[in-house]
N, CA, C and O atoms as a DFTB+ gen file, in Angstrom:
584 C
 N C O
     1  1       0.818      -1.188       0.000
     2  2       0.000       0.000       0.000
     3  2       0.869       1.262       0.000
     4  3       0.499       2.283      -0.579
     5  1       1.792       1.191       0.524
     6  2       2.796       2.781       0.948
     7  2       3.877       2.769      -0.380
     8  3       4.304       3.810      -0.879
     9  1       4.223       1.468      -0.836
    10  2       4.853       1.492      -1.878
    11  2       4.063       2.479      -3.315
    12  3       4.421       3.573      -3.752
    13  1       2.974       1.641      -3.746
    14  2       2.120       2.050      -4.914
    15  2       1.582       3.593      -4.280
    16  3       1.643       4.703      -4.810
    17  1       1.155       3.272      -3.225
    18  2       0.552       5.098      -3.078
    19  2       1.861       6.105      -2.970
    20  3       1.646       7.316      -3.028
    21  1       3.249       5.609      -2.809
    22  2       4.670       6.438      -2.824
    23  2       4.233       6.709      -4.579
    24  3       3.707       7.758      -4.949
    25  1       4.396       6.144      -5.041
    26  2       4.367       6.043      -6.516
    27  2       3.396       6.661      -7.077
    28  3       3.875       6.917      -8.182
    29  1       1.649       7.356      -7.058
    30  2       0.686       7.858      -6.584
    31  2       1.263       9.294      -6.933
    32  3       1.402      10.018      -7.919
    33  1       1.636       9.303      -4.972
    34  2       1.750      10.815      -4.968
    35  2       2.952      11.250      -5.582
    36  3       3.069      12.473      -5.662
    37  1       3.998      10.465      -6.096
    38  2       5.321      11.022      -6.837
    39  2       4.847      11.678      -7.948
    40  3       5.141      12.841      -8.223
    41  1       3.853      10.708      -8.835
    42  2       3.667      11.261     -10.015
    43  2       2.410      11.974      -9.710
    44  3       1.952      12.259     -10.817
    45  1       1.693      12.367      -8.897
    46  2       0.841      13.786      -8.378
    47  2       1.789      14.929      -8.530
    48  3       1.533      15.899      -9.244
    49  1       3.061      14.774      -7.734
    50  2       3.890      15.317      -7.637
    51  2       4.618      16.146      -9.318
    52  3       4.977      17.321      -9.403
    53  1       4.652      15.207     -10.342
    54  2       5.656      15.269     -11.326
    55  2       4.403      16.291     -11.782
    56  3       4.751      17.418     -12.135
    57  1       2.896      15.959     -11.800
    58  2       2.102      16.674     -12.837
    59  2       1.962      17.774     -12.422
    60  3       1.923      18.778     -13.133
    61  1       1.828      17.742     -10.725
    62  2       1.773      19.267     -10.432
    63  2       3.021      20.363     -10.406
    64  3       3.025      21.532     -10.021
    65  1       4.048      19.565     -10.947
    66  2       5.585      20.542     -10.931
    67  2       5.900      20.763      -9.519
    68  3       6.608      21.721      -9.208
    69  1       5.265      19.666      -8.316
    70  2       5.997      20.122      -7.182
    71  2       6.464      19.116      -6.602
    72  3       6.026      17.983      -6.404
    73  1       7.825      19.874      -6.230
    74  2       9.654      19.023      -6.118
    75  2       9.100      18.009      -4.548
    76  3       9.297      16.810      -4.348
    77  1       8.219      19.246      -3.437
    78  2       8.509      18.429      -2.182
    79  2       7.019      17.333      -1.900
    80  3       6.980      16.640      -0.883
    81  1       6.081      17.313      -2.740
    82  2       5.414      16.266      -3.362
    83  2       5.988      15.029      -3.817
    84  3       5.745      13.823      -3.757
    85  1       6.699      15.675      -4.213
    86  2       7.004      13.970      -5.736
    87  2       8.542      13.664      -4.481
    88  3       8.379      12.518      -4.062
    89  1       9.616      14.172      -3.942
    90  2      10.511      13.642      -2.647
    91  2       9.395      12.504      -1.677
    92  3       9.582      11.320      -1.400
    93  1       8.281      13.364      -1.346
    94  2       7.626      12.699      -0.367
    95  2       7.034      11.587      -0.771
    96  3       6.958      10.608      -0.029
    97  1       6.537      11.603      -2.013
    98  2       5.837      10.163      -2.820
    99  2       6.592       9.083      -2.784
   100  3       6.471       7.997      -2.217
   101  1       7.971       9.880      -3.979
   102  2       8.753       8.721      -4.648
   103  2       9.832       8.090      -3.090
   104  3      10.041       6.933      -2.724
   105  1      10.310       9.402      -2.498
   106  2      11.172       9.124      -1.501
   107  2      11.536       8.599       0.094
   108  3      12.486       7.976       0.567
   109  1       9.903       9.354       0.844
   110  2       9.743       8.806       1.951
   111  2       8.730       7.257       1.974
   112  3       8.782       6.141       2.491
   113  1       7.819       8.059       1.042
   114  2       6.336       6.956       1.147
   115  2       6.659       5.505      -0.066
   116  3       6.619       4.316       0.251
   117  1       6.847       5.845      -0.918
   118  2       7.761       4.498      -1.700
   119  2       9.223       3.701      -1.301
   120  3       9.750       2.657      -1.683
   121  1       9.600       4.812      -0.283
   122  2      11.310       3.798      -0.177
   123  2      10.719       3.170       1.238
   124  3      11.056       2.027       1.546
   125  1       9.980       3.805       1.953
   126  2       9.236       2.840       3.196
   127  2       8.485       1.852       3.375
   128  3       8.443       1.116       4.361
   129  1       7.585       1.790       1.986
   130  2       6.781       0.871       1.441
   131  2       8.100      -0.452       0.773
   132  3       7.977      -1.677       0.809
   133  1       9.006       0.174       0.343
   134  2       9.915      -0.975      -0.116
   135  2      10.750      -1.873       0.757
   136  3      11.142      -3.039       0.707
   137  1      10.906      -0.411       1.931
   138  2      11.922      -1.076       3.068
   139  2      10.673      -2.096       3.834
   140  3      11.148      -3.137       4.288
   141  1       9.670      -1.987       3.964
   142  2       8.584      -2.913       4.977
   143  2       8.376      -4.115       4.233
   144  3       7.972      -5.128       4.804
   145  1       8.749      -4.077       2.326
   146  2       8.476      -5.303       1.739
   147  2       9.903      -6.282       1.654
   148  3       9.936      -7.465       1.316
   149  1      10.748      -5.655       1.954
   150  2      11.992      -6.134       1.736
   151  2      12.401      -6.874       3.450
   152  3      12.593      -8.082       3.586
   153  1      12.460      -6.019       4.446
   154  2      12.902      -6.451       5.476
   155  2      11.901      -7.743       6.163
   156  3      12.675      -8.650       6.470
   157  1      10.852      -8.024       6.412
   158  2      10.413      -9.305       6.643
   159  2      10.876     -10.386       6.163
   160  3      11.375     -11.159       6.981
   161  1      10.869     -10.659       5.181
   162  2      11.244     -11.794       4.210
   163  2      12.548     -12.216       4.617
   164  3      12.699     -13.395       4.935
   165  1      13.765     -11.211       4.662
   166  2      14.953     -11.662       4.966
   167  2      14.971     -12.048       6.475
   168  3      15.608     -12.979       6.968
   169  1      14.135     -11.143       7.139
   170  2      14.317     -11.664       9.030
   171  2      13.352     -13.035       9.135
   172  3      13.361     -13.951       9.957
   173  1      13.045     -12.944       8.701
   174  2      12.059     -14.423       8.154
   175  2      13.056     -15.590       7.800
   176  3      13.356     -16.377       8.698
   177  1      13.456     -15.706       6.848
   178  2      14.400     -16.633       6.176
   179  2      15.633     -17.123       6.860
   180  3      16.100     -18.261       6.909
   181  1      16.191     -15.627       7.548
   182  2      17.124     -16.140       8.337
   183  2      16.681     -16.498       9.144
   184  3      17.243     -17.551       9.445
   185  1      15.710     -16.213       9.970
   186  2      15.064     -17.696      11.291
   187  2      15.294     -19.222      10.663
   188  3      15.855     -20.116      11.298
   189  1      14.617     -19.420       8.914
   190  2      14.809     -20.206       8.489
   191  2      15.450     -21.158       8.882
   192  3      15.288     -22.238       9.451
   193  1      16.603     -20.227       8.250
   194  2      18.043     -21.218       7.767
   195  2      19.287     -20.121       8.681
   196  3      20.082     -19.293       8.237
   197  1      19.056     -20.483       9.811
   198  2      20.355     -19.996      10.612
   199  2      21.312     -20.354      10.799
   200  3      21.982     -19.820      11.683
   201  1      21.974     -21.756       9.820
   202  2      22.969     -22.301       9.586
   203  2      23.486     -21.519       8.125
   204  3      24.695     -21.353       7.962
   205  1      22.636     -21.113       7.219
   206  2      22.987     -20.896       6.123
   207  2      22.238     -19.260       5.941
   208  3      21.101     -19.291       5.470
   209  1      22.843     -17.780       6.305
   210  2      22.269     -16.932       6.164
   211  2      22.793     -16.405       5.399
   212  3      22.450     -15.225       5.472
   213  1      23.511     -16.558       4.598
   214  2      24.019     -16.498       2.927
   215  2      22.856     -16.861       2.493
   216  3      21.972     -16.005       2.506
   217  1      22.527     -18.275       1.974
   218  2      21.650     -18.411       0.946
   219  2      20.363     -17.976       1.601
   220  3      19.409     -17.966       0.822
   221  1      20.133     -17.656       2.697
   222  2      18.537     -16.762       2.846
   223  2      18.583     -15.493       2.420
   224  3      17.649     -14.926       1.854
   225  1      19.954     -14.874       2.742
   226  2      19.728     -13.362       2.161
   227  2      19.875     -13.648       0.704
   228  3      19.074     -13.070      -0.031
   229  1      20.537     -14.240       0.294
   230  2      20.560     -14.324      -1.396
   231  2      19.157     -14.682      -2.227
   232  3      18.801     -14.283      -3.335
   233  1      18.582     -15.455      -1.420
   234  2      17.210     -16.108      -1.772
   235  2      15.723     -14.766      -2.096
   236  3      14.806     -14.641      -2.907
   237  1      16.224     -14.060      -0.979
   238  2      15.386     -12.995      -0.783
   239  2      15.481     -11.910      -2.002
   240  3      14.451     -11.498      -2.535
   241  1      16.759     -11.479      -2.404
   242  2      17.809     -10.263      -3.368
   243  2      17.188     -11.196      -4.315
   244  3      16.342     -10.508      -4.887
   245  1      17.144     -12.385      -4.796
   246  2      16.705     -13.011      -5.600
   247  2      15.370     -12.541      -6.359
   248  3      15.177     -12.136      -7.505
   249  1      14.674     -12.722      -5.450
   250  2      13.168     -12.743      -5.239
   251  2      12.966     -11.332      -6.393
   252  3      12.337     -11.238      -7.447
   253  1      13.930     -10.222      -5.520
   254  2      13.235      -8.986      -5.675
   255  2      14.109      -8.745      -7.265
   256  3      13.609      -7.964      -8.075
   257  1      15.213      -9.359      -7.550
   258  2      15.966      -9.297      -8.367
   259  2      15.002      -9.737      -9.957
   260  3      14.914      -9.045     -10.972
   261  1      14.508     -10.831      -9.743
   262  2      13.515     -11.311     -10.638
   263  2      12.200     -10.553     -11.240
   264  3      11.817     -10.551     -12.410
   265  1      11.606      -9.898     -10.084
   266  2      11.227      -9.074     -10.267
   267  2      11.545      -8.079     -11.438
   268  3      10.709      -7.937     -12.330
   269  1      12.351      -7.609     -11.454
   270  2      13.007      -6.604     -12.741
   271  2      12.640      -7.538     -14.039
   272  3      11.722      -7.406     -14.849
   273  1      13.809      -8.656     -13.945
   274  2      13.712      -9.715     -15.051
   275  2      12.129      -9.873     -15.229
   276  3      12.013      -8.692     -15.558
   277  1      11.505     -10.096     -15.257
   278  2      10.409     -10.458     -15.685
   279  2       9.456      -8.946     -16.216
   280  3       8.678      -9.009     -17.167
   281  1       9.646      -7.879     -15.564
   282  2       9.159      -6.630     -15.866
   283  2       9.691      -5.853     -16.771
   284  3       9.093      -4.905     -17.280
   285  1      10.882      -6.204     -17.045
   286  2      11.597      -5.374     -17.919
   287  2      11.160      -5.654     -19.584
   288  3      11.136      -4.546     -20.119
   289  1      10.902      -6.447     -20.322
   290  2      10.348      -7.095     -21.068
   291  2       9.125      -6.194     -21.459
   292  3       8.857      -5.603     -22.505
   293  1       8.266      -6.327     -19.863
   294  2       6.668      -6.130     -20.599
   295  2       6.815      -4.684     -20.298
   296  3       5.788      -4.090     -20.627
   297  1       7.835      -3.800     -19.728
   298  2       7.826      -2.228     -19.284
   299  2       8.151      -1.947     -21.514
   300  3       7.479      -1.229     -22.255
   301  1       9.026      -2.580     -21.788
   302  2       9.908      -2.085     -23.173
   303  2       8.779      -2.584     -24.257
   304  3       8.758      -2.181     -25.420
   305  1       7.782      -3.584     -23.667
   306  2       7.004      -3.368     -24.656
   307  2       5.974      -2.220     -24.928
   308  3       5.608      -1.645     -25.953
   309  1       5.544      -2.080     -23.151
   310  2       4.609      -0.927     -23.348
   311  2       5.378       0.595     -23.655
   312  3       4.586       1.488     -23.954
   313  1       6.493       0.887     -23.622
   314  2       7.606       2.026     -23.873
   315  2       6.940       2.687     -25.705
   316  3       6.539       3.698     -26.280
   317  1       7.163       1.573     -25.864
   318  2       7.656       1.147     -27.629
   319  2       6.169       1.081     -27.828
   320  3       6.106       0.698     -28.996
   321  1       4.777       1.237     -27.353
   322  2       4.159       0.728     -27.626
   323  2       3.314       2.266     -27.567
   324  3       2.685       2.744     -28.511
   325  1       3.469       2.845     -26.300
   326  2       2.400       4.506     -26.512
   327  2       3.404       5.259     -26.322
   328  3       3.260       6.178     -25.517
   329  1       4.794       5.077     -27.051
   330  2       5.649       6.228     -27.229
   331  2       5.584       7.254     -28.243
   332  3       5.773       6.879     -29.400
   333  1       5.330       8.605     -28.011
   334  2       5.131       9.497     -29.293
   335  2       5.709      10.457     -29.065
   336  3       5.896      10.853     -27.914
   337  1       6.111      11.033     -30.073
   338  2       6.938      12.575     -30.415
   339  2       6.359      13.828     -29.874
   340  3       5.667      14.486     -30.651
   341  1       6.498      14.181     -28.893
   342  2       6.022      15.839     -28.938
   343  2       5.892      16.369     -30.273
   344  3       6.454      15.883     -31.254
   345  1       4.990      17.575     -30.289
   346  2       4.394      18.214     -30.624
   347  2       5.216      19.609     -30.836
   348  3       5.086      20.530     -30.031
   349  1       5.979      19.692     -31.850
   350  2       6.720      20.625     -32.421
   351  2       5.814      21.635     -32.487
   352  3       4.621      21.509     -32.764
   353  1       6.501      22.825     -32.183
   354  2       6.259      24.128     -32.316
   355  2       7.230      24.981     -33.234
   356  3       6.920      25.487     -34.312
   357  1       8.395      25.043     -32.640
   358  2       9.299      26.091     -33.946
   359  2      10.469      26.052     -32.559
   360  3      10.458      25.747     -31.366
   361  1      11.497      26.606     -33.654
   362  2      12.745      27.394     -33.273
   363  2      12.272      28.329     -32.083
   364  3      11.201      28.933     -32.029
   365  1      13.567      28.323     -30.882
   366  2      13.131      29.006     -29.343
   367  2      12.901      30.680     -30.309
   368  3      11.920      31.369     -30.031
   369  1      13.722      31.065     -31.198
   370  2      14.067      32.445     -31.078
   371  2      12.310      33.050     -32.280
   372  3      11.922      34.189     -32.538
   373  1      11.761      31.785     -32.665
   374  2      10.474      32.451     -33.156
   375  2       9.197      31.847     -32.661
   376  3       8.145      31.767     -33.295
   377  1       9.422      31.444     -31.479
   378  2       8.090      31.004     -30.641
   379  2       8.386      31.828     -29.366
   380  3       9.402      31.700     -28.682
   381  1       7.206      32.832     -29.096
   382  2       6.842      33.806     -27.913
   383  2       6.652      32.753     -27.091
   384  3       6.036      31.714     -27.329
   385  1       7.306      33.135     -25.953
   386  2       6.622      32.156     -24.813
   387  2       6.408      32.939     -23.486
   388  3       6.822      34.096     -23.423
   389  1       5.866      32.444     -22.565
   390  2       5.134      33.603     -21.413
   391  2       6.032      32.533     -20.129
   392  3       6.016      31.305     -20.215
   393  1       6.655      33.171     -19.171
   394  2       6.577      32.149     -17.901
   395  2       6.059      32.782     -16.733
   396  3       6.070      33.975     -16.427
   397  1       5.649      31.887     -16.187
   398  2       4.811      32.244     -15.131
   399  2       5.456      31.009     -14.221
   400  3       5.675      29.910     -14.730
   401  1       5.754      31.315     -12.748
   402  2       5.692      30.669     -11.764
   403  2       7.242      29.463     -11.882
   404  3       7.561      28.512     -11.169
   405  1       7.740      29.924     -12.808
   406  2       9.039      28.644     -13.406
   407  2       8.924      28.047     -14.231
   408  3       9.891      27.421     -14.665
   409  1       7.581      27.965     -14.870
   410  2       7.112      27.010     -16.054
   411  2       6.725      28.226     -17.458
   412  3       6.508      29.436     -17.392
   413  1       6.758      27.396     -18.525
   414  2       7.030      28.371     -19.662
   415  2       5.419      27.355     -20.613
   416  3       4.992      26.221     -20.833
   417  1       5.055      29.146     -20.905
   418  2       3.771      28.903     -21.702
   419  2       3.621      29.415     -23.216
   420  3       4.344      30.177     -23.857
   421  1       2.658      28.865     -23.510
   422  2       2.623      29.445     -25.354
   423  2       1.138      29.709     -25.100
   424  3       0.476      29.147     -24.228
   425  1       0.610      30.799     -26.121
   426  2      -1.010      31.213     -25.595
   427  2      -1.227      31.147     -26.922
   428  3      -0.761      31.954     -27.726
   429  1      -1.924      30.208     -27.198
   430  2      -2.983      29.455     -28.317
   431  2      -4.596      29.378     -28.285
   432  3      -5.102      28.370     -27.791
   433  1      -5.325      30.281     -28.732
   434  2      -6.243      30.592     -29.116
   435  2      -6.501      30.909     -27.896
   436  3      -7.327      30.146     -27.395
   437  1      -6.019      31.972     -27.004
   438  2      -6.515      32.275     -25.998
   439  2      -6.330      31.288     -24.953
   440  3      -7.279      31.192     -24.176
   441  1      -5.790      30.878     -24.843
   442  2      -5.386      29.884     -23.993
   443  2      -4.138      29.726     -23.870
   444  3      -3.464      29.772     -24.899
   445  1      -3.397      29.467     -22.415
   446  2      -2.272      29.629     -22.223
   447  2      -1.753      27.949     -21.829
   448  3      -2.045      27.321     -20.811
   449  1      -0.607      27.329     -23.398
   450  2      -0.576      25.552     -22.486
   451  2       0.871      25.291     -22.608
   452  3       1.639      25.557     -23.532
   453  1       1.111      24.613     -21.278
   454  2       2.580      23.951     -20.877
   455  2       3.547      23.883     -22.260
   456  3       2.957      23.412     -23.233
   457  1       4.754      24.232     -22.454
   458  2       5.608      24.070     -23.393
   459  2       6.899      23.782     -22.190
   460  3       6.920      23.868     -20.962
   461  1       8.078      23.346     -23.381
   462  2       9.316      22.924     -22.896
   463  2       9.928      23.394     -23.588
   464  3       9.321      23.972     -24.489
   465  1      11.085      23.440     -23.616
   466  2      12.427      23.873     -24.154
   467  2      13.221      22.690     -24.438
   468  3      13.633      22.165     -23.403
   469  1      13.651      21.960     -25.768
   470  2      14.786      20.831     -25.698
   471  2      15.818      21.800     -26.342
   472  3      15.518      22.858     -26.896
   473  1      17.089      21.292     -26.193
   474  2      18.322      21.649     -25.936
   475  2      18.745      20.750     -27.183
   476  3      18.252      19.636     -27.002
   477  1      19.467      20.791     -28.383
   478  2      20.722      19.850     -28.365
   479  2      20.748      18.937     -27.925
   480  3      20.080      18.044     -28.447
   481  1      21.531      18.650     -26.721
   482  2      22.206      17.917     -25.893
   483  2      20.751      17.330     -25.489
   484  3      20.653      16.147     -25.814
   485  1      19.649      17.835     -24.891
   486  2      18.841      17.281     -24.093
   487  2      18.509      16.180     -25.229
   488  3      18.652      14.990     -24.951
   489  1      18.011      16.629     -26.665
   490  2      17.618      15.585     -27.607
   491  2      18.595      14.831     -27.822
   492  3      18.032      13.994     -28.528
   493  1      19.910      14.409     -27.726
   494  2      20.793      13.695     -28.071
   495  2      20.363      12.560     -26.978
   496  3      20.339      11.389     -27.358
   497  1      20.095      12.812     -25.917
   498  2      19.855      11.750     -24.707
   499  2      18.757      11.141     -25.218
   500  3      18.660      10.027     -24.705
   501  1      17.687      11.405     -26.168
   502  2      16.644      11.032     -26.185
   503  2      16.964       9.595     -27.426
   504  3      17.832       9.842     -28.263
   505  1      16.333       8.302     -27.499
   506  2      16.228       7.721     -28.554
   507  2      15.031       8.117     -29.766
   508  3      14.333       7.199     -30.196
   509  1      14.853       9.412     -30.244
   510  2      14.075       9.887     -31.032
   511  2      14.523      10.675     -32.061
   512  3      13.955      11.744     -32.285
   513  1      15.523      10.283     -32.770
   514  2      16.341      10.869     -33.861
   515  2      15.695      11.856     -34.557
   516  3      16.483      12.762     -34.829
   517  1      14.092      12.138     -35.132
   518  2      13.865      12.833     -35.712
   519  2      13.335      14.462     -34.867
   520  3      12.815      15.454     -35.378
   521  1      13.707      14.211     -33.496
   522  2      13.433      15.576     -33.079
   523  2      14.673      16.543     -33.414
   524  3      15.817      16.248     -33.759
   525  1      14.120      17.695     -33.217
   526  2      15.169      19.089     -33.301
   527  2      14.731      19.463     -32.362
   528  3      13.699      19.147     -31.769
   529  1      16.087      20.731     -31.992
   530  2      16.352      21.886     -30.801
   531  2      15.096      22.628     -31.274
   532  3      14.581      22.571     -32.391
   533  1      14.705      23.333     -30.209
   534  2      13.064      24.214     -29.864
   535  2      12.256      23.625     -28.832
   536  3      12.424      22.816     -27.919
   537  1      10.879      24.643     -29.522
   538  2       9.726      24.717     -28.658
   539  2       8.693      23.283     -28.708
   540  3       8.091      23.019     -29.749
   541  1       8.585      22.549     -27.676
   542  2       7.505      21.379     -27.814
   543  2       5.923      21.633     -26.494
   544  3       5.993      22.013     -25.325
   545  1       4.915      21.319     -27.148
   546  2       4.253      20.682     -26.134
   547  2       4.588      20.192     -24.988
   548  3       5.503      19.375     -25.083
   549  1       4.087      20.427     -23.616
   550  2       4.218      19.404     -22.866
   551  2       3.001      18.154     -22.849
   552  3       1.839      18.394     -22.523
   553  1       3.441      16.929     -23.217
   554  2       2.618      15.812     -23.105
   555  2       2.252      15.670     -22.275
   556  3       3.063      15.475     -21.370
   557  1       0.936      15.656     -21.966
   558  2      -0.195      15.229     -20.715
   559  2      -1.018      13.375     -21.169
   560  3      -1.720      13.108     -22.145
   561  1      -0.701      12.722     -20.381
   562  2      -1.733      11.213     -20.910
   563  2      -2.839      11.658     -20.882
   564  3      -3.439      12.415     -20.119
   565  1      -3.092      11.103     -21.827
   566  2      -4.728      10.904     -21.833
   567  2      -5.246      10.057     -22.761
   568  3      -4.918       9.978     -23.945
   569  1      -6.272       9.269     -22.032
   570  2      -6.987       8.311     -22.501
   571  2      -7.321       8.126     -23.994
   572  3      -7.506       7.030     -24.524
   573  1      -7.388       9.587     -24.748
   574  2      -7.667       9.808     -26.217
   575  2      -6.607       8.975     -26.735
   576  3      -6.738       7.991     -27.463
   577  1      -5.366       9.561     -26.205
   578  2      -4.131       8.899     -27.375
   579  2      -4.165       7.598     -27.006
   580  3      -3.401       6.949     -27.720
   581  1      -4.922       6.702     -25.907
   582  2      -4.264       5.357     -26.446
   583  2      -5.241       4.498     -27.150
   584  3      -4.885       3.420     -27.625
């Protein structure tokens, strides 16, 4: 429960742009939820096998280790699967943008919506070869695109 709701309020956190939200989600309430799923099992095991508390702690690292292995697979399918390109706008030096509050806006038909800034460098990190440096959308999920 403290794990998934860490995870919850992190990304409450990411949508609302606030830093001591998404610490408290991802950092207190998810790493506590992990530490309460992790530490039983091993104080457990070693009651087990108190001749052998090598292979109980290994048994356990195991457990959680597998975990990945088996998720990693179906995470890269769904990646690859509702991954899409922002929403080009133009070159920084011919798109007006407004900021307000730390965050940077474009006002489209009267309406003022989330934009970003990529960098160069920031798109080089990205596996999306056909972007360029400028102004993008910020992507919000929603149920439409999938």
């Amino acid at each position: 429960m403290a794990f998934g709701g860490g995870f919850a309020l992190g990304g409450l956190g990411v949508l609302l742009h606030n830093l001591p939200l998404l610490y408290l989600g991802f950092g207190v309430l998810a790493g506590t939820g992990i530490g309460l799923s992790y530490v039983p099992p091993v104080a457990t095991l070693l009651r087990w096998f108190p001749d052998r508390r090598g292979m109980a702690t290994g048994l356990t690292l195991m457990g959680f280790g597998g975990g990945a292995l088996v998720s990693t697979p179906y995470m890269t399918w769904l990646i690859e699967r509702f991954r899409r390109a922002p929403e080009y706008l133009g070159n920084v030096a011919d798109v007006q943008t407004v900021k307000e509050g730390g965050r940077r806006f474009v006002e489209l038909g009267g309406e003022l919506r989330e934009v970003v800034v990529a960098k160069a460098s920031d798109i080089a990190q990205l596996n999306m070869p056909d972007l360029q440096e400028g102004v993008f959308f910020l992507l919000l999920l929603s149920t439409a695109s999938c």
